[in-house]
NUVEXNU-568533 format. One record per atom (N, C-alpha, C, CB): x, y negated, z; residue in three letters; residue number from 1; atom name. Coordinates in steps of 0.001 Angstrom, whole numbers, plus 524288, in hexadecimal, padded with zeros to 5 digits. Glycine has a CB too. Layout:
// NUVEXNU-568533
     xx     yy     zz    r    k   a
      X      Y      Z  ALA  NUM  CA
...
//
This chain:
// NUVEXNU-568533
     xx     yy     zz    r    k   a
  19E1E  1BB44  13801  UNK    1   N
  19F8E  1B602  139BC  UNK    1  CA
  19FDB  1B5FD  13FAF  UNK    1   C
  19B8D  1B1D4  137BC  UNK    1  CB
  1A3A8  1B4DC  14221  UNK    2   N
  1A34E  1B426  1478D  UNK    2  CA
  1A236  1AEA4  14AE4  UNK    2   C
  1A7CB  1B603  148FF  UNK    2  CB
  19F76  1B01F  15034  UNK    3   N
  19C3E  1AD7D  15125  UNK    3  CA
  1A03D  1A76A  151D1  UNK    3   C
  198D7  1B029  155CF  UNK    3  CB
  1A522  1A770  151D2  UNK    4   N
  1A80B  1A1AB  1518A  UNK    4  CA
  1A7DD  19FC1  14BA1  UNK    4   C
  1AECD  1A1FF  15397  UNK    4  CB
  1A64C  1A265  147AD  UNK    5   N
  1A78A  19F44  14266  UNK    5  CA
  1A104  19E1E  14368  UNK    5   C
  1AA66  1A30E  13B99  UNK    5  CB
  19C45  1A03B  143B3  UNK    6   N
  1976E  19E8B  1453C  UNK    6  CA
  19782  1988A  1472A  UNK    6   C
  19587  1A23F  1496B  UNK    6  CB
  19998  198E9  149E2  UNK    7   N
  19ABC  193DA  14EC7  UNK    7  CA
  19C9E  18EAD  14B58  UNK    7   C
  1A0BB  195BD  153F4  UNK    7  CB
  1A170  18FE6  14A0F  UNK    8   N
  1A39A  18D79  1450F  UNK    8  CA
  1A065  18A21  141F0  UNK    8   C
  1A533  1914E  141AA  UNK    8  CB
  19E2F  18E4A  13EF7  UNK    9   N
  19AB4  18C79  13B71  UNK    9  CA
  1953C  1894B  13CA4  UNK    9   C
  199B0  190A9  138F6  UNK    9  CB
  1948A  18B8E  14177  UNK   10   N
  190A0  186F0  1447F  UNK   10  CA
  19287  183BE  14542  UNK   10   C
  18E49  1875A  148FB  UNK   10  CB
  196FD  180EC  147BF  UNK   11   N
  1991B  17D51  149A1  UNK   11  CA
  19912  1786D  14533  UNK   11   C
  19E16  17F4C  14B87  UNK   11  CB
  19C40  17A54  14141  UNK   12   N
  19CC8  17764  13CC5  UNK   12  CA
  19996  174FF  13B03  UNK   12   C
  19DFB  1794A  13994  UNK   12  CB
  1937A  17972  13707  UNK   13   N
  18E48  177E6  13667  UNK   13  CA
  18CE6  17473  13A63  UNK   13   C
  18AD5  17C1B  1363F  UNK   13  CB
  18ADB  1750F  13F2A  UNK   14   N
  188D2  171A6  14312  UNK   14  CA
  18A53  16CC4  1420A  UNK   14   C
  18A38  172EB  14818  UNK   14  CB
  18EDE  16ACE  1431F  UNK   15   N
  190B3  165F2  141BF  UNK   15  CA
  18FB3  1631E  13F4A  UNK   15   C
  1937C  16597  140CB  UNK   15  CB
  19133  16724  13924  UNK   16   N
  18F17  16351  13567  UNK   16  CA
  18A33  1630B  13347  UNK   16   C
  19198  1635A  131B9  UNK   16  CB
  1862D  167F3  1340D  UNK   17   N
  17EB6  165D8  13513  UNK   17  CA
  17F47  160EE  13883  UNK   17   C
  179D5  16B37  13972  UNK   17  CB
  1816D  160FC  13E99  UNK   18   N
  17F78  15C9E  140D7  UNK   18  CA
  1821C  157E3  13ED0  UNK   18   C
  17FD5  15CFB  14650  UNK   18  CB
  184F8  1588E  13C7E  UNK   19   N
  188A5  151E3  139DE  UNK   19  CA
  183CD  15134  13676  UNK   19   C
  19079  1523C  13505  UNK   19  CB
  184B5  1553D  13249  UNK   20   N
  180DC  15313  12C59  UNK   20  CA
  17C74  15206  12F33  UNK   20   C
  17F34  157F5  1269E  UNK   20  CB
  17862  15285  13365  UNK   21   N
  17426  14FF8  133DF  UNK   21  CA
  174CB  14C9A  137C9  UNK   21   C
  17026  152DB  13467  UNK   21  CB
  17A2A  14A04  138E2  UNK   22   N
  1799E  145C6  13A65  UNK   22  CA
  17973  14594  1413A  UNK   22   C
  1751E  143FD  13779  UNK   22  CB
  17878  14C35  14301  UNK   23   N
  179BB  14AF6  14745  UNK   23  CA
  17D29  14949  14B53  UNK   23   C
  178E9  14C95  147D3  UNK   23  CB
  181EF  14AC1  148BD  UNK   24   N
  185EA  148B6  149E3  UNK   24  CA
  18AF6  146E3  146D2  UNK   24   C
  186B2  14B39  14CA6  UNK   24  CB
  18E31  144A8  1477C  UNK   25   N
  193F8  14395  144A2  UNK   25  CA
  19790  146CB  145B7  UNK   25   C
  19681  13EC5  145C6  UNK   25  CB
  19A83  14821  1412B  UNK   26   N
  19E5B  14AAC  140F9  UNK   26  CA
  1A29A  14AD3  14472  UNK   26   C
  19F90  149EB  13D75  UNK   26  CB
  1A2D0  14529  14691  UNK   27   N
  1A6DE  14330  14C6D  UNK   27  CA
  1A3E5  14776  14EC2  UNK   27   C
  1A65C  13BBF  15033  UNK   27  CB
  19E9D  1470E  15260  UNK   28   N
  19D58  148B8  154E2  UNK   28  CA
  19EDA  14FB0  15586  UNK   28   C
  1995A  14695  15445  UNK   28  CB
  19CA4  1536E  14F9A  UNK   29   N
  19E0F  15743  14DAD  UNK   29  CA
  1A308  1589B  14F78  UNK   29   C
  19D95  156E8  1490D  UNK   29  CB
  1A647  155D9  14ED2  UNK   30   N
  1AB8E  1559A  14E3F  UNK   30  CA
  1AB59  15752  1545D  UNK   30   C
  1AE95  14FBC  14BF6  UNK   30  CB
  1AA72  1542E  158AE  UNK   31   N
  1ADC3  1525B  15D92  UNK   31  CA
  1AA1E  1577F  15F6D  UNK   31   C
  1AD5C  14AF6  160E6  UNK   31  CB
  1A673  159F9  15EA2  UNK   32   N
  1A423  15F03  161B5  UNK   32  CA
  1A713  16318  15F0E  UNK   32   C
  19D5D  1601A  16144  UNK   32  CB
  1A7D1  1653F  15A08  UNK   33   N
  1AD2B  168D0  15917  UNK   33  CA
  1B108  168E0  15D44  UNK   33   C
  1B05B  166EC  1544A  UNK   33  CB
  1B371  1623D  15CA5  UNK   34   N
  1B7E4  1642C  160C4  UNK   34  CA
  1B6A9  16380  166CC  UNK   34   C
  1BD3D  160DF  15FC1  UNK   34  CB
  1B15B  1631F  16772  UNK   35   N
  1B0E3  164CE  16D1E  UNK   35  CA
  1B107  16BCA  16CD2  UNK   35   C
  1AA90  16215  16FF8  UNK   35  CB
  1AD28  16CD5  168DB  UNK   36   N
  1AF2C  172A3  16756  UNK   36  CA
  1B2AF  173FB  16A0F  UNK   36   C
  1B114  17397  1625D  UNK   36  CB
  1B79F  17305  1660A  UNK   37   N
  1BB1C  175EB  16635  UNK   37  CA
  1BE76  175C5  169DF  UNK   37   C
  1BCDD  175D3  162CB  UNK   37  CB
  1BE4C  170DF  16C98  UNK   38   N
  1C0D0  171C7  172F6  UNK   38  CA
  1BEBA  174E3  175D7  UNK   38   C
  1C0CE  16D8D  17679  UNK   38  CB
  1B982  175AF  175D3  UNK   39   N
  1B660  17808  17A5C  UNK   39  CA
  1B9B0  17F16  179D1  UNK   39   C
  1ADD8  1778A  178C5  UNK   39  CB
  1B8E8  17FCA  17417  UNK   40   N
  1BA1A  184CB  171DB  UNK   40  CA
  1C052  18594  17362  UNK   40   C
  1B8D3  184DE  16B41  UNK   40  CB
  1C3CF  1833C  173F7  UNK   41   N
  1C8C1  182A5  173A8  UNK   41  CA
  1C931  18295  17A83  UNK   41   C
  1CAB9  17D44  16FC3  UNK   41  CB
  1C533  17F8D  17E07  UNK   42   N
  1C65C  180E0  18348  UNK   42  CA
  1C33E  1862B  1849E  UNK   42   C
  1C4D3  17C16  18713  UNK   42  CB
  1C1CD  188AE  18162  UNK   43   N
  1BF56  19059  1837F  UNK   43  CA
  1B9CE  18D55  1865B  UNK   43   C
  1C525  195A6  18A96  UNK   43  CB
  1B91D  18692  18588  UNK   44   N
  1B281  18711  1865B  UNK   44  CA
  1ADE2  188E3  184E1  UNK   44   C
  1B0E9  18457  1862C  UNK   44  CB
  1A8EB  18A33  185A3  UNK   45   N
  1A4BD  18C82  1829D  UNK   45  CA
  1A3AE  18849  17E44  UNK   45   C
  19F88  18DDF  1863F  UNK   45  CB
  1A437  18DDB  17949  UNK   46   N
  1A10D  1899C  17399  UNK   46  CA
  19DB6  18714  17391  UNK   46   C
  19EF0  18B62  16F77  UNK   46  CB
  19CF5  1842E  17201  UNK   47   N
  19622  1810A  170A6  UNK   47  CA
  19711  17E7C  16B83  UNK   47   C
  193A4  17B39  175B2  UNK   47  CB
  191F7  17F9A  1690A  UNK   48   N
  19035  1800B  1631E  UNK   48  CA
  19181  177F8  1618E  UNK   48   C
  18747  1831B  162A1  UNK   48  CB
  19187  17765  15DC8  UNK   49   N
  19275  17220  15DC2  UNK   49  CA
  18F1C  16F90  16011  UNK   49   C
  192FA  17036  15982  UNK   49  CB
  18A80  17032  15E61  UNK   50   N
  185C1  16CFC  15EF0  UNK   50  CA
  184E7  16DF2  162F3  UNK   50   C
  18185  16D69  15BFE  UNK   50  CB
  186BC  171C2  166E4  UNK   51   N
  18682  1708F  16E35  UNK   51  CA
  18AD8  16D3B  16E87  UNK   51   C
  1879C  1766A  17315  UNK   51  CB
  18F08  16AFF  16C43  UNK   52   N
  19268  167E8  16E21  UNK   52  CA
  191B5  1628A  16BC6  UNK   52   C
  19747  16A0B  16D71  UNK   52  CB
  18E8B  16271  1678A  UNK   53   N
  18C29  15CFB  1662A  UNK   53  CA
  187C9  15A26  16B7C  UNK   53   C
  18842  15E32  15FF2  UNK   53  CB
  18431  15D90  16C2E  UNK   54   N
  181CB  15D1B  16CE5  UNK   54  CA
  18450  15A9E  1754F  UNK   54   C
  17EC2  16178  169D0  UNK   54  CB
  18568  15E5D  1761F  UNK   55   N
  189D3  15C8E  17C05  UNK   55  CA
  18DC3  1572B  179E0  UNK   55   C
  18F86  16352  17E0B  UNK   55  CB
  18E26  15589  17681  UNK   56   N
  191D3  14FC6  174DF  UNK   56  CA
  18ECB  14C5C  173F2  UNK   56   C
  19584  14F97  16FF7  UNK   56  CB
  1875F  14DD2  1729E  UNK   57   N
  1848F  14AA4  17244  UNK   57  CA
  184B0  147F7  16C1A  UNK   57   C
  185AE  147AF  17695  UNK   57  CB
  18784  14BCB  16963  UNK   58   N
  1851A  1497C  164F5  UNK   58  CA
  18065  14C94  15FF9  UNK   58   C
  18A0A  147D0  16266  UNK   58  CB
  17E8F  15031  163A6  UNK   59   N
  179DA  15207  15FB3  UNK   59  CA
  17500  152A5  164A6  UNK   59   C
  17B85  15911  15BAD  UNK   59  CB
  170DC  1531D  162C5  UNK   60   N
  16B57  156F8  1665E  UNK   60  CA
  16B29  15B17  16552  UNK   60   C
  1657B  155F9  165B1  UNK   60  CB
  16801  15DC6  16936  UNK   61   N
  16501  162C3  16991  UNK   61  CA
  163B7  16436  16423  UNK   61   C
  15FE1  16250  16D04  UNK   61  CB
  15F3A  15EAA  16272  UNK   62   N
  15B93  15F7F  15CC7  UNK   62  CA
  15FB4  15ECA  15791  UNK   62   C
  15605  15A05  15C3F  UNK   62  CB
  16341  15CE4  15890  UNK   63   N
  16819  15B21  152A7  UNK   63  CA
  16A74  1606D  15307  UNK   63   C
  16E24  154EC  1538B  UNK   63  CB
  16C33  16496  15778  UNK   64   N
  16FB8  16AA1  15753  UNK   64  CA
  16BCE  16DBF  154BC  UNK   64   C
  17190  16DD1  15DCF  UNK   64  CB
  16635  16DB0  1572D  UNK   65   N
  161BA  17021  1542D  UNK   65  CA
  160F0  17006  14F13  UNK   65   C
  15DB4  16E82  15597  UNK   65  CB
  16169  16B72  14CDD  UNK   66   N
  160D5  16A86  14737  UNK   66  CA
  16628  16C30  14276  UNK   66   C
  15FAF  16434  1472B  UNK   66  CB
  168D0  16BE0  14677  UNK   67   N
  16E07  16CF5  142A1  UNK   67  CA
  16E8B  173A1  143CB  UNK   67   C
  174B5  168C4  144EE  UNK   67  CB
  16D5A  17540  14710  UNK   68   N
  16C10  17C2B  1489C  UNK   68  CA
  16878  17CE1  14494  UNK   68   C
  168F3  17E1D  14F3D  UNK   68  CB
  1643E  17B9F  142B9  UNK   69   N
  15F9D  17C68  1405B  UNK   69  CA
  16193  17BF4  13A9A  UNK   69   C
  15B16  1786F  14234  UNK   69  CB
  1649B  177EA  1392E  UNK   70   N
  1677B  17784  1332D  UNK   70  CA
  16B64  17B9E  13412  UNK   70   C
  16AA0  1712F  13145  UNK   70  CB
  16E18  17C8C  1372F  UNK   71   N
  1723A  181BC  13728  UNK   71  CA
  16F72  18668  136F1  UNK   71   C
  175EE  1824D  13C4A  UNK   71  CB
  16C2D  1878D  13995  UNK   72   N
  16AED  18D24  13A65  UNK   72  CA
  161AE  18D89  1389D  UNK   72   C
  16DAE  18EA7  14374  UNK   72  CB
  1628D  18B42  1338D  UNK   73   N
  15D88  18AC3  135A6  UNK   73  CA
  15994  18EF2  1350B  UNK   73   C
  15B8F  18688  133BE  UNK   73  CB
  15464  18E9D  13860  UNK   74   N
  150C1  1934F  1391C  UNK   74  CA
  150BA  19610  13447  UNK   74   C
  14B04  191DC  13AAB  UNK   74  CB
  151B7  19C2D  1352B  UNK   75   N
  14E40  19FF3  13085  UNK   75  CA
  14A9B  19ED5  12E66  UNK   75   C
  14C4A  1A421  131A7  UNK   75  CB
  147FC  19F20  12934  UNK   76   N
  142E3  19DB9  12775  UNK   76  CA
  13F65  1A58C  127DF  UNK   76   C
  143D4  199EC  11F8F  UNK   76  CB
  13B7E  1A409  12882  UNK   77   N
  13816  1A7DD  129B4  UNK   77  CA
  139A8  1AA47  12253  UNK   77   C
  130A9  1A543  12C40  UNK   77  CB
  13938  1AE36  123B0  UNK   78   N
  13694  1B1C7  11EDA  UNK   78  CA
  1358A  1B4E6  11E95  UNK   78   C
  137BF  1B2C2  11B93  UNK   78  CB
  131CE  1B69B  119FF  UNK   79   N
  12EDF  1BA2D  11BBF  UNK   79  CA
  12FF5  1C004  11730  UNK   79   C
  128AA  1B756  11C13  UNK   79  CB
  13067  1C25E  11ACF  UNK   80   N
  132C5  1C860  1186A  UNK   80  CA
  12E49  1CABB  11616  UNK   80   C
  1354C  1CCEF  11D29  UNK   80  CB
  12CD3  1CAF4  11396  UNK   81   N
  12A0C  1D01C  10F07  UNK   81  CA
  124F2  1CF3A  10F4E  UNK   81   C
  12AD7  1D71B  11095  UNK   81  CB
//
């Protein structure tokens, strides 16, 4: 998998974790994509959605954390042999 379909697939998920819990609306979702994709389209540096929610002011620090934590969440310990 290369590291732009990675991206992808974050992008998408992100969104819609932070819609379904309400952190944000889909307008909102919506209008940081296409800040996306201008930025990407003027050869500016990427930034992950939830750095561009978060610069439009419509998520926190603690709402990117929580939806990181439902995306990717901690290993559980176990114990080998």
């Amino acid at each position: 998998m290369t590291g732009m379909a990675v991206s992808n697939r974050y992008r998408r998920m992100f969104g819609e974790v932070a819609r379904d819990l309400g952190f944000v609306t889909s307008q909102q979702v919506e209008a940081a994509l296409q800040l996306q994709a201008r930025r990407r389209a003027a050869g500016k540096e990427e930034k992950l959605l939830g750095q561009l929610l978060l610069e439009l002011g419509f998520i926190t620090t603690v709402q990117i954390q929580r939806v990181v934590e439902i995306l990717f969440p901690p290993a559980k310990d176990v114990e080998v042999g």
